[in-house]
N, C-alpha and C positions, 0 to 999 in steps of 0.2 A: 592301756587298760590299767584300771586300778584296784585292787583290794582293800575293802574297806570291813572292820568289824562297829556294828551298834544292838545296844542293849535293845532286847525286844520280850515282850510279854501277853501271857495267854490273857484273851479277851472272852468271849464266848464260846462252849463248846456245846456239841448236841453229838447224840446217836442217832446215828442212819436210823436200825433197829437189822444190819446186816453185820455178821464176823468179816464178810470179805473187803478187799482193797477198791478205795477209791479209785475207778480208773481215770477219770480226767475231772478238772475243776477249770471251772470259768465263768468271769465277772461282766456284769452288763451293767456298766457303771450310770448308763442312763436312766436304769428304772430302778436301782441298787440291787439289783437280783444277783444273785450267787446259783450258778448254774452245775448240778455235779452229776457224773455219770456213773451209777454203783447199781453190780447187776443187771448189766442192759440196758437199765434206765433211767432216764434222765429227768431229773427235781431238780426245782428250783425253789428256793429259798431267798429271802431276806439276806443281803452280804450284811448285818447289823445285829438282827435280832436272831435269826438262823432260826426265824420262825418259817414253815412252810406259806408258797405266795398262795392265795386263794384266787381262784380259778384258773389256775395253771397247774392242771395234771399230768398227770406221769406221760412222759412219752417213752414207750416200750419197744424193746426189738432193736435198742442203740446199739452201734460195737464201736461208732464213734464218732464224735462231732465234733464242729469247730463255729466259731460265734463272726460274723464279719459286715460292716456297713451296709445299711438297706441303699434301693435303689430309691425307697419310697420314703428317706428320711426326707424329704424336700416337703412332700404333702405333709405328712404322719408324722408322729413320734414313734419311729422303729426299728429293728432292728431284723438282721437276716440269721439262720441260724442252718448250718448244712450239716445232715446227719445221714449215716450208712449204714442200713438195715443189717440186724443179725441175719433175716430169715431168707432174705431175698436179695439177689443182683442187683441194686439200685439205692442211690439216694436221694434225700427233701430235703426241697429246699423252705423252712418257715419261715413265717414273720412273727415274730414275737414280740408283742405290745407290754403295756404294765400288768393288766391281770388276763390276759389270753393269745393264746399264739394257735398258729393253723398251718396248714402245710398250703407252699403256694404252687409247688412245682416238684414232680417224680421226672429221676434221669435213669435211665436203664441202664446197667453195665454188665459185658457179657463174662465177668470175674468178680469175685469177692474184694472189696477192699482192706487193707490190712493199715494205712495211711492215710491223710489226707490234709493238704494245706489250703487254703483259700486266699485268692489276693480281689479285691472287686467283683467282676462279674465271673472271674476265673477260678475253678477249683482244676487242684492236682491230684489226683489217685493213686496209689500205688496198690495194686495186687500181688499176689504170691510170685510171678512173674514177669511184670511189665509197670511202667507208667504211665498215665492216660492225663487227657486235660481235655478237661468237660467244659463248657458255656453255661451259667444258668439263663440267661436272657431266652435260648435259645433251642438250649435240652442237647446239642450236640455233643459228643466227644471226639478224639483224635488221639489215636497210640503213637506212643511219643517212644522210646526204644525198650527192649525189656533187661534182665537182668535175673540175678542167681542168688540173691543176697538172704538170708533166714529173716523171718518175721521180726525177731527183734535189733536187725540191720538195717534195716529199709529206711530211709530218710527221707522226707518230704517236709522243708519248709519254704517260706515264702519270706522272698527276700524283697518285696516293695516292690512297686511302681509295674507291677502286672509281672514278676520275675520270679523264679521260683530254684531253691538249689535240690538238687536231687545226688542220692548213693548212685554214682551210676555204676558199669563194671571196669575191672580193672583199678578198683580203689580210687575211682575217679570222681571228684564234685562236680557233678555236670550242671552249668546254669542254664535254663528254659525261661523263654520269654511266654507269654501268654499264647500268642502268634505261631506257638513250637518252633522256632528257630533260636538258634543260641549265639548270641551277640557280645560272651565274653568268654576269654580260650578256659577249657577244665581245668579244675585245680585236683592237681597231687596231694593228695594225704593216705594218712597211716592205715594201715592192716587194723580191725577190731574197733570200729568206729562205734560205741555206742549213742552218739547224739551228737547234732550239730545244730549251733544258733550264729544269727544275724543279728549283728550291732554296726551297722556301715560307718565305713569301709572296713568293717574287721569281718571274717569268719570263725566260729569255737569251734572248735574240732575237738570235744570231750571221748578221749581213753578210760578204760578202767584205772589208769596209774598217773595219767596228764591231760592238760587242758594246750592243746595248741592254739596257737594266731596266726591267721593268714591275712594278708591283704588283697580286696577285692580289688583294688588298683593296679597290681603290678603282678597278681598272686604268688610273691614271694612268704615266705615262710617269716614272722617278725619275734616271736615270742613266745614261750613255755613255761607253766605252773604246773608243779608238781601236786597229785595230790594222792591221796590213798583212799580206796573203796567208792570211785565214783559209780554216781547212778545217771546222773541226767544232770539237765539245763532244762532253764528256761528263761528266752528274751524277752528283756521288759525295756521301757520307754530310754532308758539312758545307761542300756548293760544289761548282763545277765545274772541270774541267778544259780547257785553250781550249787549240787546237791551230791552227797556223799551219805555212806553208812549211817554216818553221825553227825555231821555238820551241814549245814546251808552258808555258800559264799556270793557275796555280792559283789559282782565285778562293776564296777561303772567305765567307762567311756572320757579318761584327758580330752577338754575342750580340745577340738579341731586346728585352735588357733595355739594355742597352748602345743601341741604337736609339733605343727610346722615349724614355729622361733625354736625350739628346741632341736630342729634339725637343720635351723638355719644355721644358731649358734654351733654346733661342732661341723658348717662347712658343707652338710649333706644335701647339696644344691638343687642337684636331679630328683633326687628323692623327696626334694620338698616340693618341688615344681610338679612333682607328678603327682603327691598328693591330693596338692593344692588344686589342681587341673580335674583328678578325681572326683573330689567330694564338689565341686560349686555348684553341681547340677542338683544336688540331693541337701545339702545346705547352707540358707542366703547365709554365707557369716559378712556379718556388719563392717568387719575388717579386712573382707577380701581384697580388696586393692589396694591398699595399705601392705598387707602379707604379700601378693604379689609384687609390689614395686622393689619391698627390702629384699625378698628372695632375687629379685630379676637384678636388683644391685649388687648385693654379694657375687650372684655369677661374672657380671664384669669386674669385679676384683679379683677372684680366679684366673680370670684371660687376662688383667692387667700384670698382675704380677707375674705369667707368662709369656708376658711380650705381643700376648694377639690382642694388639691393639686396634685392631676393625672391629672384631667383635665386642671388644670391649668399650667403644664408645655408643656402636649401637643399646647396649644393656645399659650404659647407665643413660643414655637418653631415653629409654622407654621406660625405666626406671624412676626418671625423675627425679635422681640423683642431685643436691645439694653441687653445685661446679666448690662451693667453699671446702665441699671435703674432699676433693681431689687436689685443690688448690694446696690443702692444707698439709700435702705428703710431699710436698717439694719446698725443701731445707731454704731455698735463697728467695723463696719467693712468696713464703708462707706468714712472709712481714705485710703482702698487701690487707692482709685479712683484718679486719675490725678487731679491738679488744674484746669484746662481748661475744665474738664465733664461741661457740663452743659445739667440740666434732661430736658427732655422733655414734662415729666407728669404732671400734672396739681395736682398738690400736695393739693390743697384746699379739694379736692375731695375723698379724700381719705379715705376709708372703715372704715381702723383701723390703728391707729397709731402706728407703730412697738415699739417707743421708750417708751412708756408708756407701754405697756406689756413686754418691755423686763426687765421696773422696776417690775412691778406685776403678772408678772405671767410668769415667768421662765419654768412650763412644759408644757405652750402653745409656751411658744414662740422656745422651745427647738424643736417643729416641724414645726416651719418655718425655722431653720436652717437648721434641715434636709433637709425641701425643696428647699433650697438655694444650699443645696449640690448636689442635684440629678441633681437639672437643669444643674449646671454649669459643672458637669462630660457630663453631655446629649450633651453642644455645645462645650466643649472643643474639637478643634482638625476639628469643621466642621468652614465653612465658616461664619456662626453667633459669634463663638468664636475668630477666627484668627483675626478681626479687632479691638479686644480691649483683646488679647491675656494676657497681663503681668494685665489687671485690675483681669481676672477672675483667672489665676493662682495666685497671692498674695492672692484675696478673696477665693480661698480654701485650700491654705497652713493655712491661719487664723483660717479658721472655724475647719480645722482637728485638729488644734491643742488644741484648746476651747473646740471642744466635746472628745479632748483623743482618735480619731480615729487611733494611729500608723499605721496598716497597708496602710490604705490610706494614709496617711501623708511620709510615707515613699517611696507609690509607686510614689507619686505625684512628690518628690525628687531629687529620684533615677534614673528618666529620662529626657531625657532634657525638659527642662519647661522655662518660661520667668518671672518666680518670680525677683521680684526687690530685691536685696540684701540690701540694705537701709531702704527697710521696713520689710522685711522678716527676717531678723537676730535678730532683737531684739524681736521680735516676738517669733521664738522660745528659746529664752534664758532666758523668761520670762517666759514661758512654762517648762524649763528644757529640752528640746528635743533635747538634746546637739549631737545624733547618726542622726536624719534629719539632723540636721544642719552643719555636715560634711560632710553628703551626698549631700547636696544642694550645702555646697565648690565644690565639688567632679566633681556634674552636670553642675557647671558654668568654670571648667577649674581649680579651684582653689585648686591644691592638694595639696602645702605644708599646707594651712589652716583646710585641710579636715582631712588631716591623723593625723596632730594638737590634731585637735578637740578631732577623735578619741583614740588616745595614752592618752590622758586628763583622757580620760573614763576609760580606760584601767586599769591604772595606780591608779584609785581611787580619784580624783581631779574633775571631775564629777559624779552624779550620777544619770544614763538613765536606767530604766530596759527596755525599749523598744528594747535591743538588747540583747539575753541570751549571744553571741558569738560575740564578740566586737574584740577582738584580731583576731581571725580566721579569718572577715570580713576583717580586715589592711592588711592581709598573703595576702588572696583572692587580694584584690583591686591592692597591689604594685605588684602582679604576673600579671598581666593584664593591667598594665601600660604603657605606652612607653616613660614617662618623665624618664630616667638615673637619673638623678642628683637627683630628689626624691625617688626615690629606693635607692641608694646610701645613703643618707642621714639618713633613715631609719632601714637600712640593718639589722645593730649594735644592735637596741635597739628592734628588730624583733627579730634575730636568739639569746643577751640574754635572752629573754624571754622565749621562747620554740626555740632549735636548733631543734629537729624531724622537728615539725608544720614550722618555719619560715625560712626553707631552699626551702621552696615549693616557695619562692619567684623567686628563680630559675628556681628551677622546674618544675614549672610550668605553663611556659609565650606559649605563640604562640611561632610556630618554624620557625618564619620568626620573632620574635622579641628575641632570646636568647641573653645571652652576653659574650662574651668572657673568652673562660675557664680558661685564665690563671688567671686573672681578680679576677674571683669568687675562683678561687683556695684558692688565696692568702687572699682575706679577711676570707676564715675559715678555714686556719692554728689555728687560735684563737678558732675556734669551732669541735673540734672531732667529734660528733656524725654527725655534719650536716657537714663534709667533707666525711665521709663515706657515708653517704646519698648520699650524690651529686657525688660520685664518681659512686656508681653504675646506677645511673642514667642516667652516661654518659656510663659506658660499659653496661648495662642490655637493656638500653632504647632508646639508642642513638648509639648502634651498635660500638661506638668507637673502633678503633684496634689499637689505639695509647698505645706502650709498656708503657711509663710511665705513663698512667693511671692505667693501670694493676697491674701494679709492688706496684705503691702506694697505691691502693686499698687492695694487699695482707700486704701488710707493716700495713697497716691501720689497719686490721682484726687480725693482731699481738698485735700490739699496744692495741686496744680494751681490747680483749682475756687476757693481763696482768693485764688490769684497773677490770675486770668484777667482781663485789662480789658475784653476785648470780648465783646457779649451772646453773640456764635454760637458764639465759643470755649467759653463758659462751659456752654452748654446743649449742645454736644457732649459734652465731657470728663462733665457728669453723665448723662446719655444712657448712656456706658460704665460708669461708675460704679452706675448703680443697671442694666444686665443683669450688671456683677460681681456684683452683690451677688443679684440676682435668682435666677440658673443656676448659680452655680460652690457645690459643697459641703466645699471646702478651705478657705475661709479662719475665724479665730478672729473671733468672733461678738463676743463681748467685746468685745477688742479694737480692733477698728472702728467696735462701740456709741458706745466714750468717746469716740471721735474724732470723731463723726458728731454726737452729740447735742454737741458743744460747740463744734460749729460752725454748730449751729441749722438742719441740713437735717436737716428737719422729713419729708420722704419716706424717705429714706434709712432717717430713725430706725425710722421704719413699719415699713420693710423686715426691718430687722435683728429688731423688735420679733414681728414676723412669723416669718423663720425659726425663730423662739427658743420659737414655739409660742404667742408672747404677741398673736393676732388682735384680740381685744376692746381688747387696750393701744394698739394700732395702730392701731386705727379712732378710737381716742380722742383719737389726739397729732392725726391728721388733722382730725378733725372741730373739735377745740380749736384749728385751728388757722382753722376756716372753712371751708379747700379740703374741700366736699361731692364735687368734680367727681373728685378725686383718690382720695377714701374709695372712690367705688363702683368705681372705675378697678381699685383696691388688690384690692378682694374677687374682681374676675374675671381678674384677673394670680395672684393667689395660688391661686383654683381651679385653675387650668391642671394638665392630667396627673389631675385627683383626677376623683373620681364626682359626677353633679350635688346630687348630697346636699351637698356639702361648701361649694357655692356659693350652695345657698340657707339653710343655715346663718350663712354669712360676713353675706349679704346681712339677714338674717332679724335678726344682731346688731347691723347697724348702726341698722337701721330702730328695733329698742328704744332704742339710743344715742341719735336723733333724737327716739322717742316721750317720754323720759324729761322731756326739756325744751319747754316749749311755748315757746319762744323759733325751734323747728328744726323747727316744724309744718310750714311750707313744705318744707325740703329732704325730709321724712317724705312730704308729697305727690310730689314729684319722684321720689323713689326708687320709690315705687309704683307709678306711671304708667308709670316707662320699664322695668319687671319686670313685667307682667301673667301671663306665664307661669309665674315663679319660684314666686310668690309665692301660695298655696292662698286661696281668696277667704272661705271661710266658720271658715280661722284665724283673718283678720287682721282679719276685722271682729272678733273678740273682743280682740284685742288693742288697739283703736281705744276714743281714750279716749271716751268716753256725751258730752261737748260736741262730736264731731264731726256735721258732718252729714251726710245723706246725697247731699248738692249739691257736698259737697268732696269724696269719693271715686266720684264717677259713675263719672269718667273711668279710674279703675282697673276698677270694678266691671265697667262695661261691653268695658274688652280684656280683662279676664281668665276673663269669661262666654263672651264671642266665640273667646279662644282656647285656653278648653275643648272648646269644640262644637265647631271647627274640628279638634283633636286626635284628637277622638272620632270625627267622619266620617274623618277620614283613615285612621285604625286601623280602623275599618270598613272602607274602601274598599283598604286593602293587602290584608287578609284575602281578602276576592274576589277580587281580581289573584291573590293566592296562590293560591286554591283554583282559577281559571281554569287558570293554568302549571300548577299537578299535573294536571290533566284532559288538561290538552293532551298532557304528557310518557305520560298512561296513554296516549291513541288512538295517539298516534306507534308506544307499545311494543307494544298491540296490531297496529297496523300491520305493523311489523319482523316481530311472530312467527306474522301470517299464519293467525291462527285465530279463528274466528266462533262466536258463541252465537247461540244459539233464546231467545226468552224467550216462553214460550207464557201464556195466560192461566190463571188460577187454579197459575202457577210458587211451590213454596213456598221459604223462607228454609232454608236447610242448617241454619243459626246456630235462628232463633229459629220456624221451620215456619210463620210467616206468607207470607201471601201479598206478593209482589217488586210493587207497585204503581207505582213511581217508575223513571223513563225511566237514571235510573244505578243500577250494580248495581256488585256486586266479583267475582270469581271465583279459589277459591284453585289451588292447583300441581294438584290432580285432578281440576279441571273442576266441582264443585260453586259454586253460583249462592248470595250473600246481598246481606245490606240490606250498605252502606256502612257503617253504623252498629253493622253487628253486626260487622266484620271484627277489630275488637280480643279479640272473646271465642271465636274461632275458635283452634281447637286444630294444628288444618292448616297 
């Protein structure tokens, strides 16, 4: 509150035509009436000319009124006016227009009123003894508690929004809501209370010697003016009026806003917050969020510079805290900040000095980095971070790399971020974080710098353990590139380092980013293994049915196969080589013949000899060659997919191959023996040369008798299954359709007119009865 003195001067004066004291005075600013209450009763006048109004006569028998909004200003131009008879227990309620007023409504009361406030449709009473709250809508009252206090003790004002404060006992400020229930705790004040006014959130508690201040927010005690010979108050629109023996004091009301920064500034955090929390319901102020956000940020500098730093990130994130002015209390890192930051914090004020702990005491201040780091990962990416985006990402590239956090430092990197390269490179190169600092090339666009960096590493010219797999990283990055000319560039000093691993630079890209095969063909003529690689690649993986992929692929598998020193290398790489040759129908036949037969694989040849249609040639290079184990291998790799005709044909020609020479009588027995099936017994004994005996092919004769007969009962034995399931599926169907035959004796065949002898029968769609065996020559 404020005291303020201004010069004032007399305007118009008039006599009553009474020696006694004005009892009460009040303006009705709508019709400019000047309403006064002397001797009972109540004139109105002119508030201007302080001429009496015409036709607004004395109302008589007042002891006292009070002026408050009609219900009926919405239709009319009016106002409401509630007065308390001298003569009688009861008050009226008028409406009072510009030149006439009338009484609208009589409330009974069973006591004298001695007080009275009005808030809306609510009036408060006070009697010799008690407080009452009346309805005028309604004409009810309701006794609200009593009290002991003298006529000129009794307090009744009205403190807005349907609320009223009352002298209750015990020296107690009792607040009442309309409802009579009290919805904020009593306030304590002094013994000898002559008057009390409402200027929210303050209370005046006027003494004969002082003016108190309380707060309707917290009801603590805020404030004391001294005065001498006080008489009263009176509240007006923006403060009170104090009245003394001799003087009238105008107290006004410190803007709302004006309060709070002033209790922001010495610190008074709680106090502001509670204010602030107070008053919003009762005034919009235009900077209430703005006051909120500064007071909710100060409170997180309280908790920061005591170390609760949970609390303190929450506060400044709800706060909405600048991250530049936190940024801006840490001595090594307060270089990220633009030239043109300028803080906004009152730096005088400050808790604890960052720079002086970060000289002395390194593991305090090791957890304000930490907390440096939480916040700024917390607004990174929200709307509190986006407007000073490159201050916060340079401030935790910095600190990751200070506390040796790699993985953050990395993820922070490796994604797009607004780090400054100007401050951020020397940064980490001071650090050694030479694998970030490729990544960070990497994330700004900058790939010949990035893969640079990284081949640095590689190569031994840096050294970062923050990457176990530094190379495989480069393979990875230029397979998922779509800069050409840095791939390119690269390729060379990729595929010599590891050809397996650095052909995946190929192989590995998006299939709407590949590059032309002849392309890649050509830069790994220079590299063998990562042309095999890629070759299969293209036919395994890529479907290719382009013959000269094929053809160079088996070329390739040759080629390999001569280089190979170790046995398991060797008998892989032909392993691939003969299912190329085996499954794939691209490649030139020819072509891979020469290659094959003059390098003396001697299967391969088969193979080729084989697709070319030439079987008999192929059993011949085998068998010339010895490997029997391999010839019979040949004939049931090559039947695959055909009809078993086709394998006992293959098999049928090797066995003449065998017969022709009596040097290969045994492998002739061998083939025999492990074929009993294939192979018809009363063919092949004609084809068996008259010096066989019958001691040497027992052991055929006898599988292949056994697994005739065994054939033969099986195919028997299906048959029956067979015919059992159709039996079963007819009862089932007869079942389903629920209808019964008669089979009486001497029953004749429909079909053939013999007599139905046998326990199964058929019956067609009209109920006629035959043999089973006649139902094919049924017309029905």
């Amino acid at each position: 509150m404020g005291a303020g003195q201004s010069k004032t001067r007399e305007g118009r004066a008039r006599k009553l035509g009474s020696s006694n004291q004005v009892t009460q005075l009040r303006v009705v600013p709508l019709f400019n009436h000047l309403l006064v209450l002397l001797d009972r009763n109540v004139t109105a006048l002119n508030m201007f000319s302080l001429e009496p109004v015409h036709g607004l006569k004395k109302i008589q028998h007042v002891s006292l009124f009070e002026v408050c909004d009609s219900m009926l200003a919405a239709q009319v131009p009016c106002v409401q006016m509630v007065t308390s008879s001298s003569r009688r227990k009861l008050i009226r309620i008028h409406v009072v227009g510009v030149d006439r007023w009338d009484v609208l409504q009589e409330v009974p009361l069973l006591y004298d009123p001695v007080a009275l406030a009005v808030d809306g449709t609510s009036v408060c009473v006070a009697t010799s003894d008690r407080y009452l709250l009346c309805d005028i809508r309604t004409g009810s009252s309701q006794e609200l508690f009593p009290h002991n206090h003298s006529r000129q003790c009794v307090i009744v004002t009205s403190v807005g929004r349907g609320e009223f404060l009352l002298n209750g006992p015990e020296s107690l400020g009792m607040f009442v809501m309309k409802t009579g229930i009290c919805q904020r705790p009593p306030l304590q004040w002094p013994q000898e209370v002559l008057a009390a006014g409402v200027c929210f959130p303050y209370i005046l508690i006027l003494q004969p010697q002082l003016l108190s201040v309380y707060s309707m927010v917290d009801q603590q005690h805020k404030h004391t003016v001294n005065l001498t010979g006080a008489k009263g108050l009176l509240s007006t629109s923006d403060g009170v009026l104090v009245f003394t023996e001799r003087d009238i004091f105008s107290l006004r009301l410190v803007p709302i806003e004006e309060q709070i920064q002033a209790l922001v500034r010495h610190e008074r955090i709680e106090e502001a917050l509670l204010l602030l929390d107070g008053v919003q319901g009762h005034h919009q102020l235009d900077s209430y969020k703005e006051l909120l956000k500064a007071i909710t940020c100060l409170s997180g500098f309280v908790h920061f510079y005591q170390e609760g730093f949970s609390e303190a990130k929450d506060l400044f994130i709800t706060g909405e805290l600048d991250p530049r002015e936190i940024i801006h209390l840490y001595p090594d890192i307060q270089s990220c900040l633009s030239a043109d930051f300028q803080s906004q914090l009152d730096q005088a004020n400050k808790g604890r000095d960052l720079q002086a702990l970060w000289q002395g005491d390194r593991n305090t201040f090791h957890h304000y980095l930490a907390f440096l780091g939480e916040f700024l990962r917390a607004v990174k990416g929200t709307e509190q971070g986006l407007k000073c985006s490159k201050e916060v990402d340079c401030a935790l590239l910095r600190l990751y790399a200070e506390l040796g956090d790699s993985e953050s430092l990395q993820q922070l990197v490796a994604f797009p971020n607004e780090c400054r390269l100007d401050h951020c490179v020397p940064v980490l190169e001071q650090h050694n974080r030479f694998f970030a600092l490729g990544s960070l090339y990497h994330s700004h666009g900058n790939h010949i710098d990035s893969i640079k960096t990284w081949v640095k590493i590689a190569d031994g010219f840096h050294k970062d353990p923050s990457c176990s797999d530094v190379y495989g990283h480069i393979v990875w990055t230029l397979s998922q590139l779509h800069d050409k000319d840095v791939v390119w560039r690269f390729s060379d000093w990729t595929l010599q380092k590891n050809q397996e691993i650095g052909v995946q630079i190929f192989n590995k890209r998006p299939p709407d980013d590949r590059y032309e095969t002849h392309d890649v063909l050509a830069l790994l003529e220079k590299y063998p293994l990562a042309l095999l690689l890629y070759l299969e690649f293209l036919i395994y993986d890529l479907n290719s049915e382009e013959k000269k992929h094929h053809s160079r692929l088996a070329l390739t598998y040759v080629t390999e196969m001569l280089q190979d020193k170790e046995e398991a290398d060797l008998m892989k790489t032909r392993g691939k080589l003969q299912q190329l040759l085996w499954e794939s129908k691209f490649y030139d036949i020819s072509t891979v013949y020469e290659r094959v037969k003059s390098a003396n694989l001697h299967m391969e040849e088969a193979i080729l000899l084989g697709r070319a249609g030439e079987h008999s040639m192929a059993l011949q290079v085998l068998v010339h060659q010895g490997n029997f184990q391999a010839a019979e291998a040949y004939c049931c790799r090559a039947a695959q997919g055909q009809d078993p005709q086709f394998r006992q044909t293959l098999l049928l020609t090797l066995l003449q191959i065998y017969l022709s020479s009596e040097d290969l009588t045994s492998a002739a027995v061998d083939l025999l023996n492990h074929n009993p099936l294939v192979f018809a017994a009363e063919k092949i004994i004609q084809l068996l040369p008259d010096s066989w005996s019958v001691q040497l092919v027992s052991q055929f004769l006898v599988g292949s008798l056994r697994e005739t007969f065994h054939q033969r009962r099986m195919s028997t034995l299906q048959k029956a299954l067979g015919q059992a399931e159709l039996m079963r599926h007819k009862v089932i169907w007869m079942q389903a359709s629920k209808t019964t035959f008669r089979l009486e004796k001497g029953q004749k065949c429909k079909v053939c007119q013999r007599d139905i002898a046998e326990p199964q029968f058929a019956c067609n769609l009209h109920g006629d009865l035959m043999h089973t065996s006649c139902t094919g020559c049924s017309s029905s």
